[in-house]
C-alpha positions as CSV (number, residue, x, y, z in Angstrom):
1,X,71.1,-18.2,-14.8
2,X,68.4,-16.5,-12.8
3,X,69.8,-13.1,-12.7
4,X,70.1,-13.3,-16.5
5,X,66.3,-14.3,-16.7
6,X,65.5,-11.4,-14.4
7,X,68.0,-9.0,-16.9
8,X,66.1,-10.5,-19.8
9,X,62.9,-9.6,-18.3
10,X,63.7,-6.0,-17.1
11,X,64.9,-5.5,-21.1
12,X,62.1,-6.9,-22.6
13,X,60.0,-4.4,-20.1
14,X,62.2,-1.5,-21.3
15,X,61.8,-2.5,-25.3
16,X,58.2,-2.0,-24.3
17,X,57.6,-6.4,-25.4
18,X,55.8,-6.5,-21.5
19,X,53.4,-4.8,-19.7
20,X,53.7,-4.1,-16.3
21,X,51.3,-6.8,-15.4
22,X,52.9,-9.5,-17.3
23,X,56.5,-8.4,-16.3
24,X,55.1,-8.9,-12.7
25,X,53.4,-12.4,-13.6
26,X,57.3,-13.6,-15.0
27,X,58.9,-12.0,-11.9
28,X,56.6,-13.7,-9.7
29,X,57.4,-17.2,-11.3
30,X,61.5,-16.6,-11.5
31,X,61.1,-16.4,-6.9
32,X,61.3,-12.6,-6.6
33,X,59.8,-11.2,-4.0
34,X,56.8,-8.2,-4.2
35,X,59.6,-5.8,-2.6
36,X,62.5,-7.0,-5.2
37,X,59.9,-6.8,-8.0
38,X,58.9,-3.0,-7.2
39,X,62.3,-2.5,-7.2
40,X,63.2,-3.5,-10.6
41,X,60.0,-1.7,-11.9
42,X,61.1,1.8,-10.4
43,X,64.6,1.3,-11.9
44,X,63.6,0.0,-15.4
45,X,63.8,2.8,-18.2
46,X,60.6,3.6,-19.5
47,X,60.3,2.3,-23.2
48,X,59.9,5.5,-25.5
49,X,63.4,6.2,-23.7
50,X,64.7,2.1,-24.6
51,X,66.8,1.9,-27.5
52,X,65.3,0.0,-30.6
53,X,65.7,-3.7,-29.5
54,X,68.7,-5.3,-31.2
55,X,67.4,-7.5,-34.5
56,X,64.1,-6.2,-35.1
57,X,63.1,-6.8,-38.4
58,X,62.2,-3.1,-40.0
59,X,58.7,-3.4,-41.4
60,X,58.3,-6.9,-40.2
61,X,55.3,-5.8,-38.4
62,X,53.7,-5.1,-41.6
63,X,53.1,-9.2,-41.9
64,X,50.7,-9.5,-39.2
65,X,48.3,-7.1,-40.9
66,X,48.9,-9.6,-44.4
67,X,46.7,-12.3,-44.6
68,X,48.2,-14.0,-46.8
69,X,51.8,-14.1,-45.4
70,X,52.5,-16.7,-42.0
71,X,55.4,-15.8,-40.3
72,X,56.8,-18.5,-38.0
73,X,59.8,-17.8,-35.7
74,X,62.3,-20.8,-34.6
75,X,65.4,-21.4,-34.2
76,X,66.9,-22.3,-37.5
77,X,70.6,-21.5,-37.2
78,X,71.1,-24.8,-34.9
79,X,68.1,-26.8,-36.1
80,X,67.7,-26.6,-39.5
81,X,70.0,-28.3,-41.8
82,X,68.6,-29.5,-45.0
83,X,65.5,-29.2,-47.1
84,X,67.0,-31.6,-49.5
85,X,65.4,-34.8,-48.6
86,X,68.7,-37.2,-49.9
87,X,70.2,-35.4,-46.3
88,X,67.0,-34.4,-44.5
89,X,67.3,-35.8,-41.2
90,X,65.9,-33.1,-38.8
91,X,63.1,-32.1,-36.5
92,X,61.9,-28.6,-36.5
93,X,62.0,-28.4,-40.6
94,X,59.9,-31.1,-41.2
95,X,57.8,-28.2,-40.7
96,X,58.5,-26.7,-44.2
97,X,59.2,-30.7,-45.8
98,X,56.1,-31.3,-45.3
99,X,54.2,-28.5,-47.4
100,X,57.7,-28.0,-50.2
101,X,57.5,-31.8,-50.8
102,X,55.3,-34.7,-50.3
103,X,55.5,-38.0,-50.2
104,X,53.2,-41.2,-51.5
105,X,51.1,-41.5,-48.3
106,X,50.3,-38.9,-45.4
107,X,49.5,-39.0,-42.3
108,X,47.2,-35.5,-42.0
109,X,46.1,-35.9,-38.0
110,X,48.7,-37.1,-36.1
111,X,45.9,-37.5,-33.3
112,X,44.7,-40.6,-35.5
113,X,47.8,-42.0,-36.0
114,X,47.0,-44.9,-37.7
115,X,44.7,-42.8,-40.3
116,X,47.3,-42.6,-43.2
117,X,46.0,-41.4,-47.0
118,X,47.3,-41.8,-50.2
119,X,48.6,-38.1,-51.1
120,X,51.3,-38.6,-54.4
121,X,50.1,-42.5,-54.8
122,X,46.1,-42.9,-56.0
123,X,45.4,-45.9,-53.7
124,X,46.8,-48.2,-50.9
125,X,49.3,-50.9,-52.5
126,X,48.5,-54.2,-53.5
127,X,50.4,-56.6,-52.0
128,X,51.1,-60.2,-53.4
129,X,50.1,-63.2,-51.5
130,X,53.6,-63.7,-50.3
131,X,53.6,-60.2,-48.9
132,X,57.5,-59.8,-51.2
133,X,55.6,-57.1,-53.8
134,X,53.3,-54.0,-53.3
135,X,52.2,-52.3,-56.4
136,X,51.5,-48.6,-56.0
137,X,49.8,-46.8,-58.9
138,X,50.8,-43.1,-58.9
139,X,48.6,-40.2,-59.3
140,X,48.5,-38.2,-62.5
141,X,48.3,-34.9,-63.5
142,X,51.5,-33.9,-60.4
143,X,53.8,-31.0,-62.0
144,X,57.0,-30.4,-60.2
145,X,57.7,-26.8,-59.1
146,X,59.9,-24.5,-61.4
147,X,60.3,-27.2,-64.9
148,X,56.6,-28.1,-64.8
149,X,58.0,-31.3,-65.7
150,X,55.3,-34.5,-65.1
151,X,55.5,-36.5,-61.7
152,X,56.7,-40.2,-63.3
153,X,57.8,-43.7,-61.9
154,X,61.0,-43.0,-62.9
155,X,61.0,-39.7,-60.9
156,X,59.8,-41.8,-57.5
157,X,62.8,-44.4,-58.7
158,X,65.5,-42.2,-59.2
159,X,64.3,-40.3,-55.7
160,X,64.4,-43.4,-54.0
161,X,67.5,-44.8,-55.0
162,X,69.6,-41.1,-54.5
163,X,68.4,-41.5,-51.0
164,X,69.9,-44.9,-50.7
165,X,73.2,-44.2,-52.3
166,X,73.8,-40.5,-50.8
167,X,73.8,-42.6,-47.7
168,X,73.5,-39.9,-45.5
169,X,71.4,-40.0,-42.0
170,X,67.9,-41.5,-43.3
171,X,69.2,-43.7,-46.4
172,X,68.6,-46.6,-44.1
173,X,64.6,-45.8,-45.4
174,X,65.4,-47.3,-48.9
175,X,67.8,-49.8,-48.1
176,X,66.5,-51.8,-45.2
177,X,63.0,-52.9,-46.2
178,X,63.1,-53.5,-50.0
179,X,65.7,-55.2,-52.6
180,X,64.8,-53.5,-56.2
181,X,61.5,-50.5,-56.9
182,X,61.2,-50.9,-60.2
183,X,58.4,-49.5,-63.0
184,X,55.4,-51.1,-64.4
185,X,54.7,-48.3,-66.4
186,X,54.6,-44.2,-65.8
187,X,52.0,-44.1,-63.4
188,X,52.8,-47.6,-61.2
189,X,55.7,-49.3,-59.7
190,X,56.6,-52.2,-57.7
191,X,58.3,-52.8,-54.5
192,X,60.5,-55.8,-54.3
193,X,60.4,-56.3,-50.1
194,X,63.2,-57.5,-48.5
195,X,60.0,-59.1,-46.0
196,X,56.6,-58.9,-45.5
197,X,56.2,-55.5,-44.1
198,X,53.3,-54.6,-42.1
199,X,54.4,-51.0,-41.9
200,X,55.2,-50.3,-45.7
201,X,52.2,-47.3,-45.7
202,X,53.7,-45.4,-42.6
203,X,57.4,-45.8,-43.8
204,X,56.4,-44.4,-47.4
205,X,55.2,-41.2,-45.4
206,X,58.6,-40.7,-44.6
207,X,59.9,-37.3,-45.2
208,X,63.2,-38.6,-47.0
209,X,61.0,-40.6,-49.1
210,X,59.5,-37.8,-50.8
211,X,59.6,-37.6,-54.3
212,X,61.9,-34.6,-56.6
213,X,62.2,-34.0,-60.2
214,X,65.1,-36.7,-61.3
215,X,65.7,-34.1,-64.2
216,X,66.3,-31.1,-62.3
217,X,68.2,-32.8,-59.7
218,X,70.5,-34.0,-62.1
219,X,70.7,-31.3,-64.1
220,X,71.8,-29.2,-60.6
221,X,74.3,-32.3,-59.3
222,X,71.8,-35.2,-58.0
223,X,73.5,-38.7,-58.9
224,X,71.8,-42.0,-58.0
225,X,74.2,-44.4,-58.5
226,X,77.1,-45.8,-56.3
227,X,78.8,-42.6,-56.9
228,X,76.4,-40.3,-55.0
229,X,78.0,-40.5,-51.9
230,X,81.4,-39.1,-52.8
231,X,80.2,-36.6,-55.9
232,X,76.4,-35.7,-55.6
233,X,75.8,-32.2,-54.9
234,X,72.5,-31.1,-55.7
235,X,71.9,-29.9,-52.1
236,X,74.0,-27.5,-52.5
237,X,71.9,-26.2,-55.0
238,X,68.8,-26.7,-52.6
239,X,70.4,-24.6,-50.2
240,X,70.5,-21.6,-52.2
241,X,66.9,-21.4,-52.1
242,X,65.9,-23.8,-55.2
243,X,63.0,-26.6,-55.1
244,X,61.9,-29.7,-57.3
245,X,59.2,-30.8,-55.5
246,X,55.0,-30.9,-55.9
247,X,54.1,-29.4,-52.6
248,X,51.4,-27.2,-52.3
249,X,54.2,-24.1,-52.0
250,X,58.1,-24.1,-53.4
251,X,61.3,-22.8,-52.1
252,X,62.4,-19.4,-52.6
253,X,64.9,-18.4,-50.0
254,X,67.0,-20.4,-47.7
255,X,69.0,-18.5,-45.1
256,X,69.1,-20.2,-41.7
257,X,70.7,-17.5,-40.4
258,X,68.1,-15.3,-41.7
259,X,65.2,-16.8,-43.2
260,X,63.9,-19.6,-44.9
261,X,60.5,-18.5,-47.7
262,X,58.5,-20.8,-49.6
263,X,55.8,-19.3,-51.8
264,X,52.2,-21.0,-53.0
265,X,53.0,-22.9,-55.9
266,X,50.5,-22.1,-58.8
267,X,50.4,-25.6,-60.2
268,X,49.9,-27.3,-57.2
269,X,47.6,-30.6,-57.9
270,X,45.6,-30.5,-55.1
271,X,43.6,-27.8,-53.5
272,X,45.8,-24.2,-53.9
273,X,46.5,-23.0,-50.2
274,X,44.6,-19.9,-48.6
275,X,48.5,-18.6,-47.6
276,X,50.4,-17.0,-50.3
277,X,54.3,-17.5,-48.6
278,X,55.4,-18.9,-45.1
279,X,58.1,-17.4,-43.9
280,X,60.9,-19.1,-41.3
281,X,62.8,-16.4,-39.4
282,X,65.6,-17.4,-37.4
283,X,64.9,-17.0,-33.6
284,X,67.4,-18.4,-31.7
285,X,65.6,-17.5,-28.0
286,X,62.3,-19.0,-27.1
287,X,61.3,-15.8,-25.2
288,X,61.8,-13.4,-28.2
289,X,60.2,-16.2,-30.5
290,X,57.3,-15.6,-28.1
291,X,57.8,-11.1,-27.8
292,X,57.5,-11.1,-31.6
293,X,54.1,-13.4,-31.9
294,X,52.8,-10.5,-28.3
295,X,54.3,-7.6,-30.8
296,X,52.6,-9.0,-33.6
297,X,56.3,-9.2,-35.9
298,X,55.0,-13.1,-35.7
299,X,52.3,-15.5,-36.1
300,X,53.3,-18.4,-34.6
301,X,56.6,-19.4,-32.1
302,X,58.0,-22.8,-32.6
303,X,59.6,-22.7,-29.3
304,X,57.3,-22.3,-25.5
305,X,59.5,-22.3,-22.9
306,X,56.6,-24.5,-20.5
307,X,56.9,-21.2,-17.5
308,X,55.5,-19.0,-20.5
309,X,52.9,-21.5,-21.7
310,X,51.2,-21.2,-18.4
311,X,51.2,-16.9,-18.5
312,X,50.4,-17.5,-22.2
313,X,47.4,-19.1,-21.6
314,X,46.6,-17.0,-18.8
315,X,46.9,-14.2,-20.2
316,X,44.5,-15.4,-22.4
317,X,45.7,-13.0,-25.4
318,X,47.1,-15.4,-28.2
319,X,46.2,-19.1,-28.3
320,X,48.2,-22.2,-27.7
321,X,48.7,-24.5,-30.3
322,X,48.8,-27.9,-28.0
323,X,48.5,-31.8,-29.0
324,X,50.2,-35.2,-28.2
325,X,53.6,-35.8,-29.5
326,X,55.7,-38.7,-30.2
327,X,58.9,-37.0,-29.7
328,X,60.7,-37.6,-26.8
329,X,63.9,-36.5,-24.9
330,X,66.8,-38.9,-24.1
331,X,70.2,-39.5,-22.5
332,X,72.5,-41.5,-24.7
333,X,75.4,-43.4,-22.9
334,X,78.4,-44.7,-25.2
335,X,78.1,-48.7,-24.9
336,X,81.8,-49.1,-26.0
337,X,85.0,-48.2,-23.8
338,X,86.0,-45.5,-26.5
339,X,84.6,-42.9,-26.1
340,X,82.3,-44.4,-23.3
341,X,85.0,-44.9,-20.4
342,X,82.7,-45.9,-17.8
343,X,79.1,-46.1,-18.8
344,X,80.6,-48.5,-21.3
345,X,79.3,-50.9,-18.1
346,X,76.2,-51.5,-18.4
347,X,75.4,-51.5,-14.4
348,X,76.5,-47.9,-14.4
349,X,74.1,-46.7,-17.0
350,X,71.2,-48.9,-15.0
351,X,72.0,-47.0,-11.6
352,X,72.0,-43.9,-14.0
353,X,68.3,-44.8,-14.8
354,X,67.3,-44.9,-11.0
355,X,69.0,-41.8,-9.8
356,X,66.8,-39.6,-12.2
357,X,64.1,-37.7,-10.8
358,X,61.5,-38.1,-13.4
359,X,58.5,-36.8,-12.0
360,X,60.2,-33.8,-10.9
361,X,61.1,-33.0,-14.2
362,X,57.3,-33.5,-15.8
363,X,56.1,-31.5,-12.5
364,X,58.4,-28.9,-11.7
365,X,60.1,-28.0,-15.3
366,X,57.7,-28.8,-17.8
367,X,54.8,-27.6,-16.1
368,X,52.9,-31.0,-15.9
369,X,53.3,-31.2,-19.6
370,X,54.5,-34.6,-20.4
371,X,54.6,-38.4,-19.6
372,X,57.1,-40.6,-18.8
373,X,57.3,-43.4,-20.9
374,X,59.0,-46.7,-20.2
375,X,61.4,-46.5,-23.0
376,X,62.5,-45.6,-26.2
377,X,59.2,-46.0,-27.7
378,X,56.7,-43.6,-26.8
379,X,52.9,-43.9,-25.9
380,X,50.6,-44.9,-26.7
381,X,52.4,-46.6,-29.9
382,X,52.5,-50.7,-29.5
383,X,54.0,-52.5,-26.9
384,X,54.8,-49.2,-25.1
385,X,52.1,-49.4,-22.4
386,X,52.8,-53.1,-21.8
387,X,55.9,-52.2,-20.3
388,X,55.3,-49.2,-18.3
389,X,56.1,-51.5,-15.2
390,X,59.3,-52.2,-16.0
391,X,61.0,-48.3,-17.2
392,X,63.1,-47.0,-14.6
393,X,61.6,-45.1,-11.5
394,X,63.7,-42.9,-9.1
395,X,65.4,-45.2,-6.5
396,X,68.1,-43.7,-5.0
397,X,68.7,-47.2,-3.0
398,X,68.9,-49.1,-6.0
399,X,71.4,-46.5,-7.6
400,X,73.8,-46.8,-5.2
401,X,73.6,-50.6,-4.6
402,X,74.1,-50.9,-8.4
403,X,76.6,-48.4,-8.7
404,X,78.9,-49.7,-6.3
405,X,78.7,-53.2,-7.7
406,X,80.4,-51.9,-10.6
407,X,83.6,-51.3,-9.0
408,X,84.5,-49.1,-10.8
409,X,85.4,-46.5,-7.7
410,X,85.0,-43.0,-8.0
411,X,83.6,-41.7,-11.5
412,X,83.4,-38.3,-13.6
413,X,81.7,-38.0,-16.6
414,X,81.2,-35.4,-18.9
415,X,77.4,-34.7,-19.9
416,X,77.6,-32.6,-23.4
417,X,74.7,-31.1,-24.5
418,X,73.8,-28.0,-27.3
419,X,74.7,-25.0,-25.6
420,X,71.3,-22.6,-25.7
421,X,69.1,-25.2,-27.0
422,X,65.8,-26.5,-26.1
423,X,64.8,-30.1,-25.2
424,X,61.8,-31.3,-26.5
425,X,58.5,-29.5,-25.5
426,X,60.4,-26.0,-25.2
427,X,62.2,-27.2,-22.0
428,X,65.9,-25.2,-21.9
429,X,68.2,-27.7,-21.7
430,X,70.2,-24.6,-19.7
431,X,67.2,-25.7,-17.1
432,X,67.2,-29.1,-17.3
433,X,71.2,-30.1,-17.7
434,X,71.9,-28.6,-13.9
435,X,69.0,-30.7,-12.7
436,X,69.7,-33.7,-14.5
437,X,73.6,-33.4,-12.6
438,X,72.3,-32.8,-9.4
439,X,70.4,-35.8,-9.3
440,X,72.8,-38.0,-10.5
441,X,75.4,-36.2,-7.8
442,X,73.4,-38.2,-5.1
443,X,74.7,-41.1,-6.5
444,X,77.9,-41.7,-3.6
445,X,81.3,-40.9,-5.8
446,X,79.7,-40.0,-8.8
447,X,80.8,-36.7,-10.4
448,X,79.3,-34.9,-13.7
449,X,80.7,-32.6,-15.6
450,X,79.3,-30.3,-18.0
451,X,80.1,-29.4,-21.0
452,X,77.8,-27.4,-23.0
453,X,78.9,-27.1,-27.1
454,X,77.6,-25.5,-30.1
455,X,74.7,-27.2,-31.0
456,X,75.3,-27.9,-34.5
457,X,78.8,-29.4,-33.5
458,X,77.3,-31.2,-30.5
459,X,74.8,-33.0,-33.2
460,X,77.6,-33.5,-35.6
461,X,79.5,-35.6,-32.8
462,X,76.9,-37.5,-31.6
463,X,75.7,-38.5,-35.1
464,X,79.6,-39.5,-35.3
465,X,79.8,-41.4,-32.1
466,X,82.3,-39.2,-30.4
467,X,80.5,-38.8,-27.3
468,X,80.5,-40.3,-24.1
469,X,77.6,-38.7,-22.2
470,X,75.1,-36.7,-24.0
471,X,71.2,-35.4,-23.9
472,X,69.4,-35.2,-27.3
473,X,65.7,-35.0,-28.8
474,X,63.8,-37.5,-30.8
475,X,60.8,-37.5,-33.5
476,X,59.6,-39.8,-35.4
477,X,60.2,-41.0,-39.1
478,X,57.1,-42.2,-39.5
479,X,54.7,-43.3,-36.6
480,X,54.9,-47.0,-36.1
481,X,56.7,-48.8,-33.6
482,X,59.4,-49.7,-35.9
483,X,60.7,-46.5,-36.7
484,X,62.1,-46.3,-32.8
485,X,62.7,-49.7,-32.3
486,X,64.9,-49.8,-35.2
487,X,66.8,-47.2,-34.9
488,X,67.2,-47.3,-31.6
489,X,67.8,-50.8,-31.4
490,X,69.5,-52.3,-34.9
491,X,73.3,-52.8,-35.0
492,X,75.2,-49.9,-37.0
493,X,71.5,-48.0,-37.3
494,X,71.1,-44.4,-36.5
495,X,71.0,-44.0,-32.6
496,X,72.0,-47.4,-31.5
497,X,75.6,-46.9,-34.1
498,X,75.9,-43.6,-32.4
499,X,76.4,-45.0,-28.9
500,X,78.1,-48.6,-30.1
501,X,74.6,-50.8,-29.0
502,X,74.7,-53.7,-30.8
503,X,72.5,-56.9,-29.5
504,X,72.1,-59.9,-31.8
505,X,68.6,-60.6,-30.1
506,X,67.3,-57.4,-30.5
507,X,68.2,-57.1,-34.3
508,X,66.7,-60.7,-34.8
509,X,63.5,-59.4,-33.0
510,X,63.5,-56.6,-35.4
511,X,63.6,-58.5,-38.2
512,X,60.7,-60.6,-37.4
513,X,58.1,-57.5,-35.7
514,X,58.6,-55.6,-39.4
515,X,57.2,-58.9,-41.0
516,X,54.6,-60.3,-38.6
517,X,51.0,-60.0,-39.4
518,X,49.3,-61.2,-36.3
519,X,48.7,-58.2,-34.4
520,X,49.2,-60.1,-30.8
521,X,52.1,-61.9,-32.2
522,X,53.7,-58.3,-33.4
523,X,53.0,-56.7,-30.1
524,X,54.7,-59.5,-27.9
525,X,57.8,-58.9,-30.1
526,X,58.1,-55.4,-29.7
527,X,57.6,-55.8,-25.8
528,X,60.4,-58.0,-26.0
529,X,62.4,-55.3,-27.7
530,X,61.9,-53.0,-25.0
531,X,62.5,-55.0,-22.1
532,X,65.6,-55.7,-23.3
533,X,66.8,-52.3,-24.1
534,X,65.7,-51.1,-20.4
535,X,67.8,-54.0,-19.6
536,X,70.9,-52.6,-21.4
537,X,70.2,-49.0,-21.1
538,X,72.1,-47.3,-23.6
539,X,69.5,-44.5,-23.8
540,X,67.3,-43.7,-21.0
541,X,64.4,-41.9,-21.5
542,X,63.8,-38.5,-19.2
543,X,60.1,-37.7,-21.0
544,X,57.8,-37.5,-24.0
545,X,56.1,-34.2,-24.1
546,X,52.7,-32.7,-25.0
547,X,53.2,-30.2,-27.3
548,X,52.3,-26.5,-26.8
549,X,53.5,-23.5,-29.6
550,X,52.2,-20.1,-28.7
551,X,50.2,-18.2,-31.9
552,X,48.3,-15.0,-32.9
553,X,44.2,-15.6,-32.5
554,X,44.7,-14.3,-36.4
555,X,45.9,-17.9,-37.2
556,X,43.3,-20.8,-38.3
557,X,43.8,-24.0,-39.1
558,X,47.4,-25.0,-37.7
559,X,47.8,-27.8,-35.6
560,X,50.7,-29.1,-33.4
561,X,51.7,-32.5,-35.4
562,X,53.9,-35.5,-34.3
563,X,55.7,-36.0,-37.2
564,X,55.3,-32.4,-39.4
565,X,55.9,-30.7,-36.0
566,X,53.3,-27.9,-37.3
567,X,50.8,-29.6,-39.8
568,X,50.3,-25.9,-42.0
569,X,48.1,-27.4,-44.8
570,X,45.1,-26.2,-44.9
571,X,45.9,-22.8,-42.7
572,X,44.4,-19.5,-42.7
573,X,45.6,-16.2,-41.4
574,X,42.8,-13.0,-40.6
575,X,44.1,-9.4,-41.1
């Protein structure tokens, strides 16, 4: 893995994407040595005598001088799915959700992350006495791209039940907290809870819960009955590069192995945006993300490997985007004998927990950027700082006395993860995987194996609870405690169905922190929560990190964001 580093370097130095002095810098933090290092620079071709570097975009460089254009490059081919939100369920394209579509309420710092504000809805809801109905009266004057067609209530109903009955990854938003939405009149509707629902703002922020043109989307396949999960097919017409939104710019190309372009939207309600497109271009390495924002083919890199955020910010000639996330990276460790074999025993997932060398990961990988949180719910969101003493530490000792009181002899098991990809924070997982099995190999008779897959399969099996042993990312759906606790936590939900967890306390905990009002009393509940699933550790947490995305000094405005990944309202761009 090193020697291909040191090739990738010696290339990029050819292709002219280094200078000598930056090459150097790279070298110096792969382990060469001075003498190894001169060596490479005699050898390397000089770049007017390197061939064009394979992909380069022709005339892409002519964006950086446009200030009205935002080129963004990221890895869409294995991250990017869907822009439809009935199947939106992904983390790196909330990025373009969040600016094609919106949603009732919005969360615009992520910094304050209890600040939400009413963005499609004209005020907070009312909520009756009981806390059973909130009344949300709609803003007027929304036009949905393309028709022009009037935002209604029966456009928020129709988008609300389509998500439910699609029943695809986030269809648990509109059918675990509410029985019936129904209309008051074209401008209000009411929420029939399932409970009182301390949460309701936050979950209505919820990118799947944003709000489409019911007569474009049926018009192009979108069904919200019972039927939509075997026959609607109106993503299929998203895909193509279509949008029935009200976002501040619309969907005009959708190419994941390309490029993905949304243009301003003319009609846009709100203030018009400074940009005039944003374009996605599909950049499967971190290291080129970053060559093309040096080489000026690209504003902003999704990706910062945390080795190059440190020369980045040395270097001191583009900025880094950096903030406080609530994402976090996670084993998951099949609860049930099939497909989990072994760590179907819950004694072998805790001495899994101890063997882990956390802080060496946050240190020595990441850079020093990140945390380790206790659990599954990340800081500082409630409960999760109450519990910080009881999250697993490295303790050898305790990993082996644990692990041999399983009896379970020796043990192999297979660790799959997204071949290429990148953990949360930029890490490489091609980094972090070998690390991860090295520590757990100090654990007497236990063997890992590796098995690195495509990524989209890899999150295709997961999601379908074939795996036995796998590493994955988390984000949030909206930032409350809930939205971890619930799907990490709830029988058949999300994450928990995907490794067989099912705990009647836990969902009966649930059930009561979603409806209780006393702040105190909610807190204790969600501690509980997490106690109990360090104590049955189908996931184990390795570490939430702080954010960091490399950009062009021509950029203004952008912000790292916990939910929107990049919160691009409101940016700028110089010539």
């Amino acid at each position: 893995m090193a020697e291909a580093r040191v090739a990738d370097l010696v290339q990029q130095l050819s292709a002219g994407l280094l200078s000598r002095r930056r090459f150097i810098r790279r070298a110096l933090g792969l382990g060469l040595s001075a003498p190894a290092i001169a060596a490479l620079l005699a050898q390397a071709p000089s770049p007017a005598s390197a061939a064009p570097r394979a992909g380069a975009a022709s005339g892409a460089r002519r964006f950086q001088a446009d200030a009205t254009t935002l080129v963004i490059a990221d890895n869409l081919k294995d991250t990017w799915i869907w822009l439809d939100p009935a199947h939106f369920y992904e983390i790196n394209s909330a990025a373009a959700m969040n600016v094609v579509l919106e949603t009732l309420y919005a969360l615009p710092d992520s910094t304050k992350p209890t600040e939400f504000v009413p963005l499609l809805a004209e005020g907070m809801p009312e909520v009756s006495a009981d806390g059973l109905q909130a009344t949300i009266k709609l803003r007027s004057g929304v036009t949905f791209h393309n028709s022009g067609n009037p935002m209604t209530a029966d456009d928020v109903i129709f988008s609300w039940n389509r998500l439910k009955n699609v029943l695809d990854q986030g269809s648990f938003l509109a059918i675990d907290y509410w029985d019936a939405v129904e209309k008051v009149d074209d401008l209000t509707i009411k929420i029939v809870l399932k409970a009182p629902n301390v949460a309701l703002v936050p979950i209505l922020s919820s990118y799947p819960l944003s709000i489409t043109d019911s007569a474009v989307t049926r018009e192009n396949g979108g069904l919200d009955d019972e039927s939509a999960a075997e026959n609607d097919t109106a993503a299929d017409w998203w895909n193509e590069g279509n949008s029935a939104g009200t976002g501040p710019f619309r969907l005009t190309a959708w190419d994941i192995e390309g490029e993905v372009v949304v243009e301003r939207f003319a009609e846009y309600w709100g203030d018009a945006p400074a940009l005039e497109r944003i374009i996605w271009r599909n950049v499967t390495d971190p290291n080129t993300q970053l060559q093309l924002v040096e080489t000026g083919e690209a504003d902003i890199a999704y990706s910062l490997d945390p080795d190059a955020a440190v020369a980045v910010k040395e270097a001191g000639d583009l900025q880094v985007l950096t903030g406080p996330t609530l994402a976090h990276e996670y084993l998951a460790l099949h609860t049930q004998e099939d497909p989990g074999g072994p760590v179907a025993t819950k004694e072998l997932r805790q001495a899994i927990g101890y063997a882990i060398d956390y802080q060496g990961i946050i240190d020595d990988l990441l850079k020093g950027a990140g945390i380790k949180p206790a659990t599954i719910v990340p800081e500082p969101l409630l409960g999760s700082e109450a519990v910080r003493e009881f999250g697993y530490t490295t303790d050898l000792a305790r990993a082996q006395e644990l692990f041999d009181g399983t009896g379970l002899g020796e043990v192999e098991l297979t660790l799959t993860y997204g071949a290429g990809g990148q953990g949360e924070g930029g890490l490489a997982l091609e980094t972090l995987v070998p690390k991860l099995q090295a520590d757990l190999q100090q654990v007497n008779g236990l063997t890992v194996a590796l098995n690195p897959m495509d990524a989209a399969k890899r999150l295709e099996d997961f999601r379908n609870g074939k795996l036995q042993f796998t590493i994955s990312g988390w984000s949030p759906d909206y930032p409350d405690v809930h939205t971890y606790a619930e799907p990490f936590g709830r029988t058949n939900t999300a994450a928990a169905k995907r490794v067989g967890y099912s705990n009647p306390e836990v969902d009966a905990a649930l059930d009561a922190g979603i409806a209780e009002t006393d702040p105190a009393k909610r807190e204790q509940l969600y501690v509980d929560i997490q106690k109990r699933l360090i104590e049955d550790a189908p996931f184990l947490v390795l570490y939430q990190p702080i954010d960091q995305k490399a950009a062009s000094k021509a950029v203004q405005g952008a912000a790292t964001h916990s939910v929107a990944m990049i919160q691009l309202r409101g940016v700028s761009k110089t010539a």
